[in-house]
N, C-alpha and C positions, 0 to 999 in steps of 0.2 A: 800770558793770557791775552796782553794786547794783539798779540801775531796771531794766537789762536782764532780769535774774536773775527778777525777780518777774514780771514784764508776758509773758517767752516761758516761764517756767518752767522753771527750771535742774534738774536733777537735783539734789539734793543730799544723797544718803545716808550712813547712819553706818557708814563700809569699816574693818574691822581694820587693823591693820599684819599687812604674813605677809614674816616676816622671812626666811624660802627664797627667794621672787621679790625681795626687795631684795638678797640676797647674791649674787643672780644679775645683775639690773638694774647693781651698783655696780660691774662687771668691763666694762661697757661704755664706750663714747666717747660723747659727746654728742649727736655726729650721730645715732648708732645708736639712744639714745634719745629722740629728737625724731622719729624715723620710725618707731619703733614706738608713739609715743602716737598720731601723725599716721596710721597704720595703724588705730587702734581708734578713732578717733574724730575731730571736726574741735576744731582748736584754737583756741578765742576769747580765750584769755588769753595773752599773750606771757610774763610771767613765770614760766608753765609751761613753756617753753623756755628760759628766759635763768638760771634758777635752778635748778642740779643737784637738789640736794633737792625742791625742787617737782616739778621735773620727774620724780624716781621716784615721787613719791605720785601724781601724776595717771594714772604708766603702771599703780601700784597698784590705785586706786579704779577708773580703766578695765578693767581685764581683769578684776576683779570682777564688774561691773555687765552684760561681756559675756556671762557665764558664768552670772548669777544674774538672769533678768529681773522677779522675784519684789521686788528691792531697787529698781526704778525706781518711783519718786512720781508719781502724775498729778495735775497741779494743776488747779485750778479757771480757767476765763477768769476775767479780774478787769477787771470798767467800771475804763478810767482815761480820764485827759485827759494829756498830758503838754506842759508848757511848757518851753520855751527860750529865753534872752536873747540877740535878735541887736547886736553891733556891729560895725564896720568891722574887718579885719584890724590897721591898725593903731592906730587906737583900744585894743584889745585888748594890745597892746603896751608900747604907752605906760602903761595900766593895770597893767603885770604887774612892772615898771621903776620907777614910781613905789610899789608895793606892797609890792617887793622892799626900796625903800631905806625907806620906811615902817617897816618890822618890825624891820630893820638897827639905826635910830635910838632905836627902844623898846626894846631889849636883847637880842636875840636870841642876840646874838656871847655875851655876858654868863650867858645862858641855858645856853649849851655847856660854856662854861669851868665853871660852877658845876656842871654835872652829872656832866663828867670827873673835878673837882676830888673828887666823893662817891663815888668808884668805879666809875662806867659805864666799860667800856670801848670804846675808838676803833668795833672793829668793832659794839657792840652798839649805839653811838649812830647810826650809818652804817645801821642797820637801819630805822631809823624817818622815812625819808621824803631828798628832795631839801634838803631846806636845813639838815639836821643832817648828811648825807654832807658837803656842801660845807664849812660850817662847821665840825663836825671835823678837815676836813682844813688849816683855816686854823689853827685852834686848834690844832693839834698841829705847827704849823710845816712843813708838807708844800708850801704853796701862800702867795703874799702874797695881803694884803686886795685888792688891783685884779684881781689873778687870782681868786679866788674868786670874786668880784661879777659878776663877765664869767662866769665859767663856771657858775654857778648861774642868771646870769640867763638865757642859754643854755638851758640844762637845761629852765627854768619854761618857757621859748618853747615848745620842742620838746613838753614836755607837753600846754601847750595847745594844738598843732595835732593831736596824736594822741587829744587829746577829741573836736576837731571831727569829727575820722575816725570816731573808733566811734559818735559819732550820725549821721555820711553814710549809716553800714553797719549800723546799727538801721532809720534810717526804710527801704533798702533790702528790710528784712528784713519790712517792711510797720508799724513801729509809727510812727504818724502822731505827727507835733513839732511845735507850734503856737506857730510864732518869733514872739517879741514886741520889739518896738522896743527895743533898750537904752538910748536914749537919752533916751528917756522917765522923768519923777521917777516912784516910787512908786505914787504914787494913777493918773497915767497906766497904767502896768504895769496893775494892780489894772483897772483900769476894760478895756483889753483883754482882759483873763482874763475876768472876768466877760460881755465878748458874747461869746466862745467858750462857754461855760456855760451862758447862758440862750440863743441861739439854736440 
């Protein structure tokens, strides 16, 4: 989304909070505000829908922006190149499995418990990503170790097919992705990149 953001030009201005349309927004149901953001504009971010809170700021910053066109930023085209690492589906897998128990055996588990231990709470450690949800929830006795491991590794799968997705629906969108061999060392990679570059 970060790549995306630059290359098509995101909007991204400084919206107030206006606490009248959130007192309004909060008496709603979910759906009701998923269709009214999906009303003012197209939705490219899912956590804009799956997360109440985000979800009123985006209905926020939206109905601003429709109102004020004064607040929309015109970016510049920006020259890029953009590369991608191809490998096999599950190549891909097998990497994400082995990576997972990788991090597992450097202290990760270790990592949680010591940070719950200093005061973070469950839910704020649960904010920062897939393998501190998980692992929280092992750490706090919620789930066993073979259940977590499965259901995070899961998780990481699922993430990475829905990467694959938003670059299907980027190069769609016309920004061109210059898939390089994964299974190429380094210097290989590097010397690919480079005839894209000079030719």
């Amino acid at each position: 989304m970060y790549l995306e953001s630059v290359i098509l030009g995101y909007e991204m201005s400084d919206v107030p909070r206006n606490e009248e349309l959130r007192k309004e927004l909060k008496a709603l149901s979910d759906d009701d505000l998923i269709a009214r953001l999906q009303s003012l504009r197209d939705v490219h971010n899912v956590t804009d829908t799956t997360d109440r809170k985000r979800l009123i700021r985006a209905i926020e910053i939206s109905e601003l922006r429709t109102l004020n066109f004064e607040l929309r930023t015109k970016f510049p085209k920006i020259a890029h190149q953009v590369f991608g690492i191809s490998l096999p589906r599950e190549e891909i897998r097998r990497r994400i499995t082995k990576r997972l128990k990788q991090r597992l055996d450097e202290g990760m588990v270790e990592e949680v418990i010591t940070l719950l231990d200093s005061g973070i709470t469950p839910g704020q450690l649960e904010f920062y990503g897939l393998e501190y949800k998980y692992l929280t929830r092992y750490a706090t006795g919620q789930v066993s170790y073979d259940e977590m491991f499965r259901q995070l590794n899961t998780a990481i799968h699922q993430f990475s097919k829905r990467q694959m997705t938003w670059f299907r629906r980027m190069e769609k969108k016309g920004v061109e992705i210059n898939w390089i061999d994964g299974s190429l060392d380094l210097h290989g990679r590097l010397r690919e990149i480079r005839k894209y570059l000079v030719g």
